[in-house]
C-alpha positions in Angstrom: 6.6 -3.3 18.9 6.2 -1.2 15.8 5.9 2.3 16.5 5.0 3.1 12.5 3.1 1.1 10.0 2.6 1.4 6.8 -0.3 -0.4 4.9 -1.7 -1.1 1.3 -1.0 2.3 0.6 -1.7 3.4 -2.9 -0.7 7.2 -4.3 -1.2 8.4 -7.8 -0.1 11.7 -9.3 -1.9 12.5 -12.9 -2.8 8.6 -13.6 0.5 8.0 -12.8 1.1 5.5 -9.5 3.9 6.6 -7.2 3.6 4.2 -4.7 1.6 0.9 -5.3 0.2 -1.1 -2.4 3.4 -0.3 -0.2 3.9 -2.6 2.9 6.1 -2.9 5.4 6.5 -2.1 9.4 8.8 -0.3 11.6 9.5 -1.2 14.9 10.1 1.6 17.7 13.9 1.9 18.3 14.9 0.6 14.6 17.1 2.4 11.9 15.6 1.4 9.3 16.2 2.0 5.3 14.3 2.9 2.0 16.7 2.2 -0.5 15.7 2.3 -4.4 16.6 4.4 -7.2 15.5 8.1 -7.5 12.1 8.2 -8.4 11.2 5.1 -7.1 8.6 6.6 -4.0 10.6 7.2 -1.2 10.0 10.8 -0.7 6.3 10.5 -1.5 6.3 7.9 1.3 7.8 10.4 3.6 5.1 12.8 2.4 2.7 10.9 3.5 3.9 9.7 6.9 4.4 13.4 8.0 1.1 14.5 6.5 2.0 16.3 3.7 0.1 13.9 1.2 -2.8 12.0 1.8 -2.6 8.1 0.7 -5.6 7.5 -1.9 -5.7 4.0 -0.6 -4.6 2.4 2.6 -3.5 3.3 6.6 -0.4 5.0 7.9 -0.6 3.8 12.0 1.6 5.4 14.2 1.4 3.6 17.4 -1.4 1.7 16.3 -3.8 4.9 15.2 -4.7 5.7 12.1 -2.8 9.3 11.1 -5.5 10.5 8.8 -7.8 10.3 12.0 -5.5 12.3 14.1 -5.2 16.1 14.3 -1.8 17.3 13.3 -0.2 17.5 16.9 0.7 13.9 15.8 3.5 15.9 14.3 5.1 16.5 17.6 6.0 12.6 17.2 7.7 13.5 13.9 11.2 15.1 13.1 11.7 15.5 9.0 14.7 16.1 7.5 13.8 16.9 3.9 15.9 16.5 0.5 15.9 19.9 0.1 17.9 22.9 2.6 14.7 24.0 4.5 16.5 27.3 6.0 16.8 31.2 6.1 19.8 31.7 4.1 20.0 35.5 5.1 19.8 34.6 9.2 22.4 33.0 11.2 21.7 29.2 12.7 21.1 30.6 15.7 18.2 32.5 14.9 16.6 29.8 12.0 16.4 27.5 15.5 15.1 30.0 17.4 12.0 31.1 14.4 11.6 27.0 13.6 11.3 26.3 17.8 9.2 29.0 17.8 6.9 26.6 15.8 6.3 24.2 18.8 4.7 24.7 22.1 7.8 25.0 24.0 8.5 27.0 27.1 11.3 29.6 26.3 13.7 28.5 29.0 12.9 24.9 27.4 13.6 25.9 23.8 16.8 27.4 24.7 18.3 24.2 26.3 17.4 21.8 23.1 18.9 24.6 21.1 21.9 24.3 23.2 21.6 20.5 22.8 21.4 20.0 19.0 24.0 23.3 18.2 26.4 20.2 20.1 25.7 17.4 18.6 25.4 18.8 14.9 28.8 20.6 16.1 27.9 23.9 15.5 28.1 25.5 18.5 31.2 27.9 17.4 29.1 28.9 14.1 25.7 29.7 16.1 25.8 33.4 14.9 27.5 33.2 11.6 24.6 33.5 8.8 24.1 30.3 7.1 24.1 31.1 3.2 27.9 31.3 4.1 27.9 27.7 5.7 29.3 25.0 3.7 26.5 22.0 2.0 27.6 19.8 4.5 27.3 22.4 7.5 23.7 23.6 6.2 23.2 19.8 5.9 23.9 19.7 9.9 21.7 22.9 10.8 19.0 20.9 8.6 19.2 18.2 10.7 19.1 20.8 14.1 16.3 22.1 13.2 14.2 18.7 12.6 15.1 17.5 16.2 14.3 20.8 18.1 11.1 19.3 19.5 12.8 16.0 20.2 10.8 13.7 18.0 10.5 9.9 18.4 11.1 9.2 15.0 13.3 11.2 12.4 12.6 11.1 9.1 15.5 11.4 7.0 15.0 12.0 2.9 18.7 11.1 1.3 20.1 13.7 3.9 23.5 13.3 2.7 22.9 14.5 -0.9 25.4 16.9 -2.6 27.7 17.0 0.9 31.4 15.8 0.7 32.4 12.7 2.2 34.0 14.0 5.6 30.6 16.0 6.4 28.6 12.7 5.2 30.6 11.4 8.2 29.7 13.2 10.5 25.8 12.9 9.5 26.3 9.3 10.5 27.9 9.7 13.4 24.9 12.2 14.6 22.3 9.8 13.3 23.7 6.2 15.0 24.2 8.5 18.4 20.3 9.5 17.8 19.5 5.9 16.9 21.6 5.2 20.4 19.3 7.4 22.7 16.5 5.2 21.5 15.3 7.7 18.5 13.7 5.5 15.5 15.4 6.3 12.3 13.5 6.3 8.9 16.3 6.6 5.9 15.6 6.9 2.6 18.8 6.8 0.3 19.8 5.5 -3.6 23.2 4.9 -2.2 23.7 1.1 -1.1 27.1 1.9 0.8 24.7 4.3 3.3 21.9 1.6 3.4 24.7 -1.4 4.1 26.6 0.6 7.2 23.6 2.1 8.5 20.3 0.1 8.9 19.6 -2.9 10.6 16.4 -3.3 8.7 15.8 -2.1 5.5 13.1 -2.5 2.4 13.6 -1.7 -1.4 11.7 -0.2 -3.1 11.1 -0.3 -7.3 8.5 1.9 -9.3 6.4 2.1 -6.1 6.5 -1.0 -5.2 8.2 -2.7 -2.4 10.3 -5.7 -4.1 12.1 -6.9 -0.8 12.3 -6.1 3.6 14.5 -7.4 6.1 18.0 -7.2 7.6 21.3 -6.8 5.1 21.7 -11.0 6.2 17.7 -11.4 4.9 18.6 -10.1 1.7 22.1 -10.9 0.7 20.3 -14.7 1.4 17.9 -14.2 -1.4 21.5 -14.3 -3.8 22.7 -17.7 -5.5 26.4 -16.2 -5.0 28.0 -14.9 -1.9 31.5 -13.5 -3.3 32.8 -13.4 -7.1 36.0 -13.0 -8.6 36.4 -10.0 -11.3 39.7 -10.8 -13.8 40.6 -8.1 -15.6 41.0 -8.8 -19.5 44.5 -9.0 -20.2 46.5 -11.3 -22.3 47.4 -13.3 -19.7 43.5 -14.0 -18.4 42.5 -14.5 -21.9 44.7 -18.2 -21.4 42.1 -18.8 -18.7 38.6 -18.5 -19.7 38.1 -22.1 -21.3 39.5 -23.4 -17.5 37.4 -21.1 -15.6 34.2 -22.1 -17.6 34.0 -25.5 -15.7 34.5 -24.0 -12.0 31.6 -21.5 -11.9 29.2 -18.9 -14.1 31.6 -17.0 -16.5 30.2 -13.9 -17.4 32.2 -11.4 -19.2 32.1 -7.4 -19.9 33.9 -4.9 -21.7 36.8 -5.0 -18.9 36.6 -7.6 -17.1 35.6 -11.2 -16.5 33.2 -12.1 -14.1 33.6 -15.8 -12.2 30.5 -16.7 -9.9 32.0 -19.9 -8.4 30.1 -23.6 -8.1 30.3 -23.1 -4.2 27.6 -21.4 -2.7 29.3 -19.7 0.4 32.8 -20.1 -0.2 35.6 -19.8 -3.2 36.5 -23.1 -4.7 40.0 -23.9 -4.5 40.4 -25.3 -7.8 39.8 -22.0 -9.1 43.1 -20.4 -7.1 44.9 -23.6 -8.5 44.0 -22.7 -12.1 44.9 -19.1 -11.4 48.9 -20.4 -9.7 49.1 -22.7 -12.8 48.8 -19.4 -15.2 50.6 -17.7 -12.9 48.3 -14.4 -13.0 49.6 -11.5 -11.5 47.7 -10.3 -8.5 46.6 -7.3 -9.8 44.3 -8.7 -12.6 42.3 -9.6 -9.6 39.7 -8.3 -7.3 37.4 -10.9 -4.9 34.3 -9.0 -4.2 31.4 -10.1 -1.9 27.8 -9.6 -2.8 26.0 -6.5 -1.9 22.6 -4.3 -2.4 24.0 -3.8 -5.7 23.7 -7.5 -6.5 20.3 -8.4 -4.6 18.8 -4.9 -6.7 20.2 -6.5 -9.8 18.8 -9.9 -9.1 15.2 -8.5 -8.9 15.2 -6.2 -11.4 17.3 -6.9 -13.8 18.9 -4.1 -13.4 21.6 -1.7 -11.7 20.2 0.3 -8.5 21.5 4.1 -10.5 20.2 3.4 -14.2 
């Protein structure tokens, strides 16, 4: 069942269109991506599912109703985890979860246990009174995230949430996220990074000047690629013997480093390629196998790299 939907939805800003006739569903439960380059629409998406920008054409449906015929306690639905740190800098976490709780209509005694609840799962509990502009990014990162699932949402809304944080506190986001995703929470996550989009969503779209330019899972669209692995030879004097042979076993493309072999064989290396490469004798290190990714399928249709 999909709990969000998104349809024909058209924004412009100045004559300029940010997101052009966007499609695509999300069903309750899913973790599902945005990936696409920055720029590209995602937050103004976001913007518009939590109400913050009205679509100049088309529906947003949340559980089948229509948001722009809803009154805002819709909201209550709705956890949002902007780009940017949305907290008091002067207060400790603590009190920012006490002032943004103090937003919803929860019972005291109720508000108290969730802040409880979300101080242990964004493992902050020891920090709880220590003022937050002396947090680290990736620990304001964490209270962030707190403070969007105070009212316990169904879906979270999460715009590029690991931006600017080091790679042991981008960790730890994922963790918290997949253990949300576990209790049955439906992830919305919008990120330029294809590593994020590959080991977090089952589902994901991408998205290109506004437009959505493929959906489905990581299998969907690795399928809509020709190759499934490659073989990168760095140029060296001993490769340079090898191009004319490699020519015949596959596409040969070539940059300012490296070759590039897209073998004949659909879904699996050709061996007559590792024969020509024994008969050279090529030392091991010239080569690196890699399978196809985001990167590839964003390449593929658009001609161009996902960060250019």
């Amino acid at each position: 069942m999909a709990i969000l939907e998104i349809k024909n939805v058209v924004k412009t800003f100045n004559g300029i269109t940010a997101l052009d006739k966007v499609n695509f569903e999300i069903k309750e439960g899913e973790f599902f991506g945005l990936l696409g380059p920055n720029g590209a629409g995602k937050s103004t998406i976001m913007n518009c599912i939590v109400g913050y920008l009205k679509p100049d054409e088309g529906k947003i449906l949340l559980e089948g109703n229509d948001i722009g015929n809803l009154d805002l306690s819709y909201r209550m639905n709705i956890g949002y985890v902007p780009q940017e740190i949305a907290l008091y800098q002067e207060l400790s976490a603590l009190q920012n979860l006490k002032i943004f709780g103090g937003f919803y209509n929860i019972s005291k005694n109720k508000l108290n246990e969730r802040i409880l609840s979300v101080l242990k799962l964004v493992q902050l509990e020891d920090r709880k009174n220590d003022v937050v502009k002396n947090f680290s990014g990736g620990m304001k990162r964490r209270l962030n995230l707190a403070v969007s699932i105070l009212h316990d949402p169904k879906i979270i809304l999460c715009d590029e949430p690991t931006v600017g944080v080091d790679p042991q506190s981008r960790n730890a986001i994922f963790e918290m996220l997949n253990e949300l995703n576990n209790y049955g929470k439906t992830i919305v996550y919008t990120t330029h990074y294809m590593e994020e989009a590959e080991r977090l969503c089952s589902r994901l779209a991408i998205i290109d000047y506004g437009k959505i330019i493929a959906e489905g899972s990581l299998g969907d669209l690795l399928s809509l690629l020709e190759k499934r692995e490659t073989i990168k030879i760095r140029k060296a004097i001993e490769s340079e013997m090898l191009v004319g042979s490699l020519k015949n076993l596959g596409v040969l493309t070539e940059t300012d480093f490296y070759y590039e072999l897209i073998p004949k064989s659909k879904y699996e290396m050709n061996s007559q390629i590792f024969s020509e490469l024994e008969k050279f004798k090529l030392p091991s290190h010239l080569l690196e196998l890699s399978r196809a990714s985001l990167e590839d399928v964003f390449l593929t249709l658009t001609g161009r790299r996902l960060r250019d």
